[in-house]
N, C-alpha and C positions, 0 to 999 in steps of 0.2 A: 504494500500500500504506500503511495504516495502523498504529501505535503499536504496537494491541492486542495483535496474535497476533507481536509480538516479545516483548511482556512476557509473554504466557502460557507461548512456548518458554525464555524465562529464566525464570521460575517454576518449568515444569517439569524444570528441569536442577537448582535450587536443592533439589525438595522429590524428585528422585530420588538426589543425594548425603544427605539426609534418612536418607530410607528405605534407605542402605548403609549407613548408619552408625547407626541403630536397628537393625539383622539380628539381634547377637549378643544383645541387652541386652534387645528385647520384637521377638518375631514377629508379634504381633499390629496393633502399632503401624504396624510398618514395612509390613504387607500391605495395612492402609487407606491407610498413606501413597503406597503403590507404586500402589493403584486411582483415587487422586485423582492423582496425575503422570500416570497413563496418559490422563486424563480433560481436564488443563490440557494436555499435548502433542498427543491429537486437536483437540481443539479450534482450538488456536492456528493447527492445518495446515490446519484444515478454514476457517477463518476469513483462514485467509494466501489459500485459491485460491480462495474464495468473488470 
């Protein structure tokens, strides 16, 4: 196993604390940020069993 899809599952814990913590302040922010965490977390998985 490689680097990578550690740093993308720590990425995406970083940029879904992110997006809890934009919720109240801008919805809009936090739902692009919620679509790019979903995006870095497939990946990382899909790249972990690759």
């Amino acid at each position: 196993m490689t680097w990578e899809p550690i740093v993308l599952l720590g990425l995406a814990g970083f940029l879904a604390g992110g997006s809890f913590s934009l919720w109240k302040t801008s919805r809009i922010a936090s739902i692009v940020l919620g679509v790019v965490t979903v995006a870095a977390a497939v990946g990382g998985v899909l790249w972990a069993i690759r």
